[in-house]
N, C-alpha and C positions, 0 to 999 in steps of 0.2 A: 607396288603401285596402289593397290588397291586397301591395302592399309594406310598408308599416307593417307589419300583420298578421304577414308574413314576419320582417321585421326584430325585433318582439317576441318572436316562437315562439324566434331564434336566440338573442335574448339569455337568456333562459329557458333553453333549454337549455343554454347558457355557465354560465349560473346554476346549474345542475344539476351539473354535470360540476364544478364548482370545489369546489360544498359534495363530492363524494363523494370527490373526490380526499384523500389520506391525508397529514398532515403526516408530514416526515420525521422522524425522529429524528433523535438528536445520534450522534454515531459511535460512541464505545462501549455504547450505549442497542442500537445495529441488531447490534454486535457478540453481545451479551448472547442475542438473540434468535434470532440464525442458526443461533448455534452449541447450540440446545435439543434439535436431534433427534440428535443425536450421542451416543455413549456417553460419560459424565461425563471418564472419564479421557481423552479425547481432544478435549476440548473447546479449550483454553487453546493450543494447538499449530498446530489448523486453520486455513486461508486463509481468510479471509471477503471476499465480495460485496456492498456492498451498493450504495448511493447519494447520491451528492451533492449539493448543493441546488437544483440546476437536476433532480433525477429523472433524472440518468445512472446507469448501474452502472457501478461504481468499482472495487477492490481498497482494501476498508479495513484489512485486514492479510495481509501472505507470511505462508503459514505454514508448519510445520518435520515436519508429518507429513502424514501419508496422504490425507486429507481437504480434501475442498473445500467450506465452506458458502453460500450465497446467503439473503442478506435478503430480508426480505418488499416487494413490492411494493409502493410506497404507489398504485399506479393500480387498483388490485385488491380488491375488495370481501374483507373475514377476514384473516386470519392465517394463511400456510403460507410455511416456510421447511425451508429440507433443506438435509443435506449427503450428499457424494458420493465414491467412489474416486477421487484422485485419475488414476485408469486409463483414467478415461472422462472425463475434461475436453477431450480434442479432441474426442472426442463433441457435449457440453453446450457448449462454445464456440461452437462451428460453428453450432449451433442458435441460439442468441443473435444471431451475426454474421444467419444468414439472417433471423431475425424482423425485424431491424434494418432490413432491407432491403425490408421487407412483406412476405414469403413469406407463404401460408398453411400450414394444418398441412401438407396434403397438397402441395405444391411443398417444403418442407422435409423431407417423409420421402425425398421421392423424390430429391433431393440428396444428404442423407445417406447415401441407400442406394448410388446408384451411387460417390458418394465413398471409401462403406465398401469395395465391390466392387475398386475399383479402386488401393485402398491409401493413397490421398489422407488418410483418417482413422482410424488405430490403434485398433480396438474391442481390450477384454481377450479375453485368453487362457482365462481362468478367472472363474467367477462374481464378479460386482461388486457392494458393497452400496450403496445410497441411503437415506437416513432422511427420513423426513418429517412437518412434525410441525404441525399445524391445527387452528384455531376459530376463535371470533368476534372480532370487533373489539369487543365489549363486553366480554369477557375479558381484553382485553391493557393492562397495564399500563405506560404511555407512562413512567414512571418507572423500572421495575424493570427491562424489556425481558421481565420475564416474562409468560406465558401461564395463565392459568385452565382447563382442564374442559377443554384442547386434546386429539386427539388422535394416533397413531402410522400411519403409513401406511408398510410396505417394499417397497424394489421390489431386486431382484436380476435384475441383468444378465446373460445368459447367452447371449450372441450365438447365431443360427443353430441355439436347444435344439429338439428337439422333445417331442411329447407319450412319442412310443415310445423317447427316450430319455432321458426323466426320470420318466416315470411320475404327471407331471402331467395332473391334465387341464386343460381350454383354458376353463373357466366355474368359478366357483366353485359346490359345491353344498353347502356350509353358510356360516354366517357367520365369516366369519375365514378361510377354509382359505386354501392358499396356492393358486395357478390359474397356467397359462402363459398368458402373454397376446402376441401378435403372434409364435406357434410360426415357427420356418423361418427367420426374416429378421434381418438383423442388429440389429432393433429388440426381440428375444425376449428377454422379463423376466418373473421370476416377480413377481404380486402376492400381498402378505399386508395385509389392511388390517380396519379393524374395521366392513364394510361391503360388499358385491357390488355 
């Protein structure tokens, strides 16, 4: 009985996990939608990320400028896709290779970090932008590759900033304002988002 019992609870949750998982799109469909947090004129140029039909990340297009975008996850409840300085992809790689591998957040900072320390991974010289750009899966339009009522999240890279040299502070104290978040370490980014 009590196997049964077990073996329906798994198929159940099988059941669960299949309905939430997200169809992929077709490849110019994910392209369409990577490349939304970007600024217009540099859309058409960027590298995109995204997925395969097996749910690998792929490289759906090289691309010829500055930016690097990533598709949205279909394993992932909403919609959020970004793109990034091309400056910080050994960055962003590395973190992907470590997730790959089960890292938690916390065993991936701490790679990254001595990585960084040790010169293994090339953080920027100079502030880095990321765009980011999210809402709901009932927003998004599996035809168009666009998004409804999404909205913008930035994050700027600023290896090792701190607060006494940016004049940041490290919490946001109204909405929207930009804040340093993770001061000191090679992980320091300013957040500007429409949200604390």
């Amino acid at each position: 009985m009590i196997k049964s019992v077990s073996f329906l609870l798994s198929l159940i949750s099988v059941g669960i996990f299949a309905q939430e998982k997200k169809e992929i799109p077709p490849v110019e469909i994910q392209i369409q939608t990577a490349v939304l947090p970007a600024p217009e004129e540099d859309r058409d140029a960027a590298m995109v990320y995204g997925y395969n039909a097996s749910g690998e990340m792929v490289v759906l297009r090289e691309g010829t400028n500055n930016l690097v975008c990533i598709g949205d996850d279909p394993n992932k409840e909403g919609i959020s896709v970004s793109c990034y300085s091309k400056k910080l992809e050994p960055f962003m790689a590395r973190g992907r290779e470590l997730a790959l591998e089960g890292k938690n957040t916390k065993e991936k900072r701490e790679i990254r970090g001595a990585e960084v320390a040790s010169g293994k991974i090339p953080m920027p010289k100079v502030p880095s932008m990321t765009y980011i750009y999210f809402g709901k899966d009932e927003n998004y339009d599996k035809t168009t590759g666009l998004l409804k009522d999404g909205q913008f999240r930035y994050v700027i890279y600023t290896p090792f900033a701190t607060p006494e040299e940016t004049g940041l502070p490290i919490k946001p104290h109204a909405k929207g304002m930009p804040w340093l978040m993770d001061p000191g370490t090679h992980r320091a980014h300013i957040m500007i988002g429409p949200f604390n």
